[in-house]
C-alpha positions as CSV (number, residue, x, y, z in Angstrom):
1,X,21.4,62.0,53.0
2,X,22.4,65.7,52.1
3,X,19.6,68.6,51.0
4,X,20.0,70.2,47.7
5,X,17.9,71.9,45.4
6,X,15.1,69.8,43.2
7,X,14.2,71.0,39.7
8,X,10.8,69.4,40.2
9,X,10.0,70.4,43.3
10,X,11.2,73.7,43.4
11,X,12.8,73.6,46.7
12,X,15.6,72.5,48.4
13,X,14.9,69.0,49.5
14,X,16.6,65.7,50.9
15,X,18.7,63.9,48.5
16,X,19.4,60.3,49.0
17,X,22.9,59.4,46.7
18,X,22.8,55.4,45.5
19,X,26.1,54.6,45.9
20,X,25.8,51.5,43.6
21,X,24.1,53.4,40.7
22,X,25.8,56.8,41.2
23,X,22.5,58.2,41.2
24,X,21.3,61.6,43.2
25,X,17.5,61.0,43.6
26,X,15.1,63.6,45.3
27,X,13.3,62.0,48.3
28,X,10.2,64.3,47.6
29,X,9.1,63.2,43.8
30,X,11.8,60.5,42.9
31,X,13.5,62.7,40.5
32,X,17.0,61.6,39.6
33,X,19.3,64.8,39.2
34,X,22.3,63.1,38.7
35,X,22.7,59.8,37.0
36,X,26.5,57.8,37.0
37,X,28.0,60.0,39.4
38,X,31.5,58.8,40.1
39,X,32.0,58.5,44.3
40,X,36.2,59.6,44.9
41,X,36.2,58.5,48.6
42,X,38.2,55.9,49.6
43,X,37.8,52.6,48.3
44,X,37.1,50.0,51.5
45,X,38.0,46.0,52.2
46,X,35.9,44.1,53.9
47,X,37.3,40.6,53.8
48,X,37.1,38.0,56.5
49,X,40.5,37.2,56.3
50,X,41.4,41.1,56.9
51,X,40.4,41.2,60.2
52,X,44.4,42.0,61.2
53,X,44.7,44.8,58.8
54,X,44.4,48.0,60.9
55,X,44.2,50.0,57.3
56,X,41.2,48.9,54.7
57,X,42.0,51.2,52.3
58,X,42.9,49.1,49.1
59,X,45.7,51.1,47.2
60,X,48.9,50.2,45.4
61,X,49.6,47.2,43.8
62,X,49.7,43.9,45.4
63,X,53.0,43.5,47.3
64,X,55.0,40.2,46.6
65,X,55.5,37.9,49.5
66,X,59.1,37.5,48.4
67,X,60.5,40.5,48.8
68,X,61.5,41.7,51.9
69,X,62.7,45.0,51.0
70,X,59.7,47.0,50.4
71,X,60.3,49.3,47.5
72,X,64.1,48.6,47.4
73,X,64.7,52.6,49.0
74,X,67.9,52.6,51.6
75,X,68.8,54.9,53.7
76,X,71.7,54.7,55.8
77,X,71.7,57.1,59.3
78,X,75.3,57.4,60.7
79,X,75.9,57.5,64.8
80,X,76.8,61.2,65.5
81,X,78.5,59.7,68.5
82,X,80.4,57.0,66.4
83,X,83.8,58.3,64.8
84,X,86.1,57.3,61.9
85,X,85.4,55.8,58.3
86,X,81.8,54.6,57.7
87,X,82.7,53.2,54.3
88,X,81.6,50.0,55.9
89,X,78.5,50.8,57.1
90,X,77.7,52.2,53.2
91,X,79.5,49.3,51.3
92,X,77.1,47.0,53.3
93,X,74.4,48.9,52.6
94,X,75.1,48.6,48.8
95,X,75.5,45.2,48.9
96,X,71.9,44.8,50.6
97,X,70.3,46.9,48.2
98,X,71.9,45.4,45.3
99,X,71.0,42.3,46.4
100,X,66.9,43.0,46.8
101,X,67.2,44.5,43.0
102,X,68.9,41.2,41.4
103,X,66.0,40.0,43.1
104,X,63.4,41.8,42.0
105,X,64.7,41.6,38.7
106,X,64.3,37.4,38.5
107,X,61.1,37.8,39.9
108,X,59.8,40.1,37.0
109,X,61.5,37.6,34.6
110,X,59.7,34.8,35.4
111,X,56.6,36.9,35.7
112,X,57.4,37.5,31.8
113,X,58.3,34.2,31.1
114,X,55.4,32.6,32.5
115,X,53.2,34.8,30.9
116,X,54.7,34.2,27.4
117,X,54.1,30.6,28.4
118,X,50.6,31.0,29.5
119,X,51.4,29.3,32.8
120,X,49.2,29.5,35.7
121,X,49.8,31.8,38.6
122,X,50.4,28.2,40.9
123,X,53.3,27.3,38.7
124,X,54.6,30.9,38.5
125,X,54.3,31.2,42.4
126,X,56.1,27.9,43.1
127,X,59.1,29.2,40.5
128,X,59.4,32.6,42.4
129,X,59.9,30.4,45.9
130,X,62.7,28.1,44.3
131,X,64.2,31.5,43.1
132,X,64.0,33.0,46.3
133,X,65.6,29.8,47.9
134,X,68.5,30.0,45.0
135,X,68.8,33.6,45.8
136,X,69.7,32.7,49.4
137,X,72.2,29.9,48.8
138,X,74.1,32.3,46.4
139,X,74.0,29.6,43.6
140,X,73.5,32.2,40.8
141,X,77.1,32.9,40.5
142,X,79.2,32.7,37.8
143,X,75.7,31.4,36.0
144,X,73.6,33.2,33.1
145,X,70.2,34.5,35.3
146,X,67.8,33.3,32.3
147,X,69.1,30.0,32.7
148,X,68.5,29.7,36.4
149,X,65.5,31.4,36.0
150,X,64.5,29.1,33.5
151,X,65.2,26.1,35.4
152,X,63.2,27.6,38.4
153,X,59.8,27.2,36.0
154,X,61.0,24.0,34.4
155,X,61.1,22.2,37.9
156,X,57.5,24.3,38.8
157,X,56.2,23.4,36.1
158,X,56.9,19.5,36.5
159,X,56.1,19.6,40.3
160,X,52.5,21.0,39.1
161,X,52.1,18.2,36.6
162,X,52.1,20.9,33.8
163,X,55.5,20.3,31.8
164,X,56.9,22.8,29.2
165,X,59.7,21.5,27.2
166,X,63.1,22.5,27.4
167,X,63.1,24.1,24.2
168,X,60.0,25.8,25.1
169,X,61.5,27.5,28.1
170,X,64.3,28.1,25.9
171,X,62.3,30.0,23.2
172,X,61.4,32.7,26.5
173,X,64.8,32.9,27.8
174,X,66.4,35.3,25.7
175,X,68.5,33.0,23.8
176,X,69.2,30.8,26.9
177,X,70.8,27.2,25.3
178,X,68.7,23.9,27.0
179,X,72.1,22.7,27.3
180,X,72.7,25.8,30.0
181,X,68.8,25.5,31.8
182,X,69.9,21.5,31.8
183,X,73.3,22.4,33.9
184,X,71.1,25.1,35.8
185,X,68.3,22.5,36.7
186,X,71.0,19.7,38.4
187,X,72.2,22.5,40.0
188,X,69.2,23.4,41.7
189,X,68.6,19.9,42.1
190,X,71.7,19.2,43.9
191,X,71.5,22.2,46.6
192,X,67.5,22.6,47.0
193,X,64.8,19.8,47.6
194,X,62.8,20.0,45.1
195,X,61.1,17.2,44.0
196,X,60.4,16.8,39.6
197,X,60.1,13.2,39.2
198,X,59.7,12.2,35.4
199,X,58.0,13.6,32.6
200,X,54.8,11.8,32.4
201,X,53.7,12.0,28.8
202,X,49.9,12.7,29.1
203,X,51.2,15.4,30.2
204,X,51.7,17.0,27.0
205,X,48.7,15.2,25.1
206,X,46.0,18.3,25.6
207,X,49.0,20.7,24.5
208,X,50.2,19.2,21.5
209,X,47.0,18.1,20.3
210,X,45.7,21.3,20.7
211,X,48.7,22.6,18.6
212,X,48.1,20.5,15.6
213,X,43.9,21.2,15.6
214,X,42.7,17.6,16.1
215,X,39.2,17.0,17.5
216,X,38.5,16.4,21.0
217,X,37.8,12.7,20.3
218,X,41.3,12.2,19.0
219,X,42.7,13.9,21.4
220,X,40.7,11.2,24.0
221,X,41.7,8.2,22.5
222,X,45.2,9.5,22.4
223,X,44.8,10.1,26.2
224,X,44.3,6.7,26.7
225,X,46.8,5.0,24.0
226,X,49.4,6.7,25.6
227,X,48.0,5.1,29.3
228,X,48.3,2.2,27.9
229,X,51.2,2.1,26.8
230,X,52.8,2.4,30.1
231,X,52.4,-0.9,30.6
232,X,54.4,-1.8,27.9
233,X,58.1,-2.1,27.5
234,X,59.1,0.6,25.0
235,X,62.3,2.2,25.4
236,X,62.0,5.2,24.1
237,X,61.9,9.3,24.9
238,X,58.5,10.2,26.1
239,X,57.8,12.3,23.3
240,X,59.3,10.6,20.6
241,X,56.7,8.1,21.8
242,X,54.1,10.5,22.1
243,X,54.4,12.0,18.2
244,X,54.3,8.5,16.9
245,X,50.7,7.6,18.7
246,X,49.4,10.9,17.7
247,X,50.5,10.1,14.1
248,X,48.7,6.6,14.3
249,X,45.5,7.7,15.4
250,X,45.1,10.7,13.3
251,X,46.0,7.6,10.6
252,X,43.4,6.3,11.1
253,X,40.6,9.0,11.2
254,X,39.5,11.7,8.4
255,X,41.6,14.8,9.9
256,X,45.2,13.0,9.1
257,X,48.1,14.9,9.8
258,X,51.4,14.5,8.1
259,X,54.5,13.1,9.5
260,X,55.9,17.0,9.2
261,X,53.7,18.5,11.5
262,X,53.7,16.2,14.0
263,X,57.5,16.5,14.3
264,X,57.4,20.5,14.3
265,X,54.4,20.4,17.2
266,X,56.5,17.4,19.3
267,X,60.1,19.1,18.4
268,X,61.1,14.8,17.5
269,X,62.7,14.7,14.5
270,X,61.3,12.6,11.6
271,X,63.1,9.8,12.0
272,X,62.9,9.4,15.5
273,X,59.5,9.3,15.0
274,X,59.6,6.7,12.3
275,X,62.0,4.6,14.5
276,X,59.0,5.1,17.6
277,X,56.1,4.2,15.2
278,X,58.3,1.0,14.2
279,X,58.9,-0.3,18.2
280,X,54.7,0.6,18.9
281,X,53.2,-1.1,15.6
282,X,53.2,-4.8,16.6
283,X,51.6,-3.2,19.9
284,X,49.4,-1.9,18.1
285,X,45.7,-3.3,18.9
286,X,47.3,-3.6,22.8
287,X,47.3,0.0,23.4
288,X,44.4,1.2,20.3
289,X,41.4,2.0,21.7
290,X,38.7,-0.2,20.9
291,X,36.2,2.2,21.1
292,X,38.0,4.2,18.6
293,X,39.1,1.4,16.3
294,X,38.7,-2.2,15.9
295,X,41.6,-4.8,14.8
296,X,40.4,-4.7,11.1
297,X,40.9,-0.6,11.2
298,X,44.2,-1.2,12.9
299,X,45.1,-3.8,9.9
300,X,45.2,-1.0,7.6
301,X,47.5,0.9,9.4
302,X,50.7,1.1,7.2
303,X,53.7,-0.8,8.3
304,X,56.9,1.6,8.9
């Protein structure tokens, strides 16, 4: 509470200031003399998990937990009593710093990457540890950064249950080949624990429905098609396997979708998809729906 001077009243009177309005009201008659007021004091914490931090003031951007050289600034005090060449101490110094900028460096990158992907801040967190941890065992050497940086995401990304394609990850890594993120990624593989497992293909089913504009129903019984045919002994790519149930289903509804499209959205050529379509069609009323189609529907389903 402060005193100035009230309009209304005509005097100088106590002012109460509503800090969540940014209003200046007069405690006398309720007159407000100053409406959205902005309040520069400091802006204050008060979390329950703060408790440790001596200073609430909440300034700056977030600090990474990955870096352990603050804001990468070096500077290197010589012993007045120490004589002779201190290129050493400098060379070493240099190295250190050089070292904390490759580092911030990937750790931007995959910020960018992931955000181009529109990954989740889980999956982009869990690619900035395995970074870290590649940092440390020196295995970027002799290597192209975008591919190990691009590995660091593919193996986040399967860990989470969220897998991007290799040619996805490509398509982010300036140029990267998925011939180069493929060596990158057994790299990693052989030196770290990490631990990918295989590409479980209703994994993509949201995604690449979602590409190609189907309705949610389709996008269900797709779901479950491809659960099903787990159980079934096809020996073929994931994907490949994947196109050719989408191109079945949508087969069979109004909103068709052309052999074409399907390939561009999967990235399985044609044929492969023809060759898929040919190993799933006697399966066909095994792994269909019934909710979604009945035997007769899945009759008129055209042979490959």
């Amino acid at each position: 509470m402060d005193f100035d001077y009230c309009f209304e009243c005509k005097k100088n009177t106590d002012i109460v200031v509503d800090h969540k309005q940014g209003d200046r009201v007069c405690t006398e008659c309720g007159l407000v003399l100053e409406a959205h007021s902005i309040d520069e004091t400091a802006e204050w914490r008060n979390f329950n998990d703060d408790n440790n931090d001596k200073d609430p003031n909440r300034v700056g951007s977030a600090m990474s937990p990955f870096l352990d050289h603050g804001n990468q600034l070096v500077t290197l005090i010589s012993n007045p009593h120490k004589t002779g060449d201190h290129s050493g101490d400098v060379l070493s110094s240099r190295r250190l710093h050089k070292a904390g900028t490759n580092l911030v460096k990937g750790l931007e990158i995959i910020a960018s990457m992931a955000d181009s992907l529109g990954l989740v801040a889980t999956i982009k967190n869990r690619a900035d540890e395995i970074y870290v941890k590649v940092e440390e065992h020196k295995l970027c050497r002799g290597k192209k950064l975008n591919a190990i940086l691009a590995a660091c995401l593919f193996i986040a990304c399967r860990e989470n249950k969220l897998s991007r394609t290799l040619k996805e990850l490509g398509t982010v890594a300036d140029g990267v080949k998925v011939k180069e993120i493929n060596k990158a990624i057994d790299l990693i593989r052989k030196h770290l624990e990490v631990s990918m497992g295989g590409l479980a293909t209703v994994e993509l089913v949201r995604r690449f429905c979602s590409n190609l504009g189907v309705k949610n129903r389709i996008v269900v019984a797709v779901q479950e098609a491809v659960t099903n045919v787990e159980e079934l002994d096809i020996r073929r790519s994931p994907k490949s396997v994947l196109a050719a149930i989408i191109y079945m289903i949508t087969q069979l509804s109004e909103d068709r979708k052309c052999l074409k499209d399907i390939s561009m959205i999967a990235e399985v050529a044609e044929l492969t998809i023809k060759k898929s379509y040919k190993d799933l069609y006697p399966y066909a009323t095994r792994f269909m729906p019934n909710w979604y189609a009945n035997e007769e529907d899945i009759k008129k389903l055209s042979p490959p």
